[in-house]
N, C-alpha and C positions, 0 to 999 in steps of 0.2 A: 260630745263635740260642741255644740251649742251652750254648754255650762262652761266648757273651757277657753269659747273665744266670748263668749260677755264676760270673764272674768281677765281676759287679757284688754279688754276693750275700758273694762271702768280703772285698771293698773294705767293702760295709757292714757285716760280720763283724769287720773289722779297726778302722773307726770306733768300733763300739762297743767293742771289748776298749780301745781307745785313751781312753773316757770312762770305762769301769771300772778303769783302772789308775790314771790321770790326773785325772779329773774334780772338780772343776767345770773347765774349758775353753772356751774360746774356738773359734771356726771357723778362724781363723787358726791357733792352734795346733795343729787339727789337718789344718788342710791341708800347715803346716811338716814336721810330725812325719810324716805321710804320703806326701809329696810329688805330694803331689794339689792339684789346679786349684780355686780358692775356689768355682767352677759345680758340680763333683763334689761337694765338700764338703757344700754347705748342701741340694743332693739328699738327699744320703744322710742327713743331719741332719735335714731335713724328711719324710723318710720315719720316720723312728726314733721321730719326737716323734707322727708322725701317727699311726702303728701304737702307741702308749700306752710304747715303751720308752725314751723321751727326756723331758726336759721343759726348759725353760729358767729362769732370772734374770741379774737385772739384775747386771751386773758392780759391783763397788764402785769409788766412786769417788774420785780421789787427785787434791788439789790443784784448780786452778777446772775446772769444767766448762763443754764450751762444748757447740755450739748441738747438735741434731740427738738422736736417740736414744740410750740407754745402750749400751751393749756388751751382749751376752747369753753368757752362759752356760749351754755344755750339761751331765748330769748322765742317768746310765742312773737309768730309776724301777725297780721291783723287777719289773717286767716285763721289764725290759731284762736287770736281773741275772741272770734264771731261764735265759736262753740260754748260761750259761756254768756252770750247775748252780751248787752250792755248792763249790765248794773253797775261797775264800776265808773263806767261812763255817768248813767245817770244820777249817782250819788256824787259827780267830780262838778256837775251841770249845777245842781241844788244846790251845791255849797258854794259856786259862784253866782248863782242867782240871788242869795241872800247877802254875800257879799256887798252884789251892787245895791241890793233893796237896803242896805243898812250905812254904805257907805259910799254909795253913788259909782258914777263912772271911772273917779280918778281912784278909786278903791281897787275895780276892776282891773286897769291897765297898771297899776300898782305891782298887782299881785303878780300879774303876765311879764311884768319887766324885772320882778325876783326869780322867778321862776326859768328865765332865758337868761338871767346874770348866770342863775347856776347851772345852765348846760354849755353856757362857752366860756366860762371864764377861767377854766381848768384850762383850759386847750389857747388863751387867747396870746402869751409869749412864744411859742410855737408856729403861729398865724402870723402875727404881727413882724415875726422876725424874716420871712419871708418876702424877697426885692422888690415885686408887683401884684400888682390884682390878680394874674393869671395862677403863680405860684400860690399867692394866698387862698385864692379859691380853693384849688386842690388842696390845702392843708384843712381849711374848712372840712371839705369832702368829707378827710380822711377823721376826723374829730366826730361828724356826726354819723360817723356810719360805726364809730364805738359807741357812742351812745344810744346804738339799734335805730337808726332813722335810712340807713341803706344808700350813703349818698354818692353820689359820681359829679364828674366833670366832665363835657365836651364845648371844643369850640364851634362858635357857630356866626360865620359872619366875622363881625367886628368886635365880636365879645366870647365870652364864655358863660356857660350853663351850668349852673350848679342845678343839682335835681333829688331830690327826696324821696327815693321809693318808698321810703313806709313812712307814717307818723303816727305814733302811740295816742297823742289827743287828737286824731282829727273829729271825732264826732262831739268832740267839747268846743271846738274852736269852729265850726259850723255854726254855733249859735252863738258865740264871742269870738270873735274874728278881728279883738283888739290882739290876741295870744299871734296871729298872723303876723299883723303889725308890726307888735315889737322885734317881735323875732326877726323879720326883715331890715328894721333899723339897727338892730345888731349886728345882722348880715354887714351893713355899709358900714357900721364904725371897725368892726374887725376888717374890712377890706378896703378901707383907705380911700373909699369913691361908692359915685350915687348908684345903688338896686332898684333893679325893676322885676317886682314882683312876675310874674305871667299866667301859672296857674296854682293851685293848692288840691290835695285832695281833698278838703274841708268840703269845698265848690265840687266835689265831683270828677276829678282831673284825675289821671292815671300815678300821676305825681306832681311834689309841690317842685318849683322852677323860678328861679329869678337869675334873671340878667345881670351878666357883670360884666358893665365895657371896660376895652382893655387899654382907653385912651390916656390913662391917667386919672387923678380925683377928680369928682363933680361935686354939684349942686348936692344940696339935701335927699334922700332918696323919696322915689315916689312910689308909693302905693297904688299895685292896677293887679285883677284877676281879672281872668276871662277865662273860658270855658272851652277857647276855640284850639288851644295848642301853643306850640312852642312855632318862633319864627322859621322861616327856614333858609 
């Protein structure tokens, strides 16, 4: 009994290392890659997601689509990461630490503004073609919560919240917190008007959160975290 759940424990150990090296992924692909039974798979898969360290989306779709459900896609949440400690982390750390020791700071925020061109700018016709700030938030949302960042929209007040439940680099951008920045000045050019940051998990926060007034364009946006919450 004991040989048979450490041998289903290092299969679901191997699942997940196969979603953290690979992921977003399909069941199929990791039953391929594993050569495991699609039964074992979606076990082990439905176990990961139920225990908070999986989650799913909807596959993108190519060409017509026909009848029946999307394809899902799995994805380790930062729960799922923390079983495999941070090395990937710490190896993501060193290699922008040398960055900046070689090519200074606009090296750094260089790298942070390639890096956030290529998570919105698939999605940025989509955003843009949306009437106001409030729509465009929500297209944002729904943009970064394909690319595993888990995001929502509510309003609050005089604006709208956009909120980040998960973020793949936050223990990278804890210690370069330029990766924050830009990403928030992308926030304001995909939304037409000034962001205000509020909190990051990088800081500690349950989630990242920037304000989007819904008064029409502003000023340039500003940069502020705090530790204390979202307004209310």
């Amino acid at each position: 009994m004991k040989n048979e759940q450490a041998g289903e424990g290092r299969t679901r150990h191997g699942v997940a290392r196969l979603l953290l090296e690979d992921g977003p992924v399909s069941a199929t692909v990791v039953a391929d890659a594993l050569g495991l039974s699609m039964t074992a798979v979606r076990r082990h898969l439905d176990a990961l997601v139920a225990d908070g360290e999986a989650y799913t989306r909807d596959a993108p779709v190519r060409g017509h689509r026909g009848r029946g459900r999307p394809a899902k896609l799995f994805l380790l949440t930062e729960t799922g990461r923390a079983r495999f400690g941070h090395a990937y982390d710490d190896l993501a750390i060193s290699a922008i630490r040398f960055l900046g020791e070689s090519g200074g700071e606009q090296a750094v925020r260089a790298f942070a503004e390639r890096r956030v061109a290529r998570l919105v700018e698939p999605h940025r016709a989509a955003i843009v073609a949306q009437d106001d700030p409030e729509e465009r938030a929500k297209a944002l949302a729904e943009a970064l919560t394909r690319e595993g960042y888990a995001a929502s929209t509510r309003q609050v007040g005089a604006g709208e919240q956009l909120c980040q439940h998960h973020c793949p680099v936050a223990h990278v951008a804890a210690e370069f917190p330029q990766l924050c920045e830009v990403e928030t000045a992308a926030f304001a050019d995909l939304l037409g008007t000034h962001v205000q940051r509020l909190a990051t998990i990088a800081r500690g926060d349950a989630a990242c959160t920037t304000h989007v007034p819904l008064g029409g364009p502003g000023p340039a946006h500003r940069e502020t975290t705090t530790t204390e919450g979202t307004p209310s």
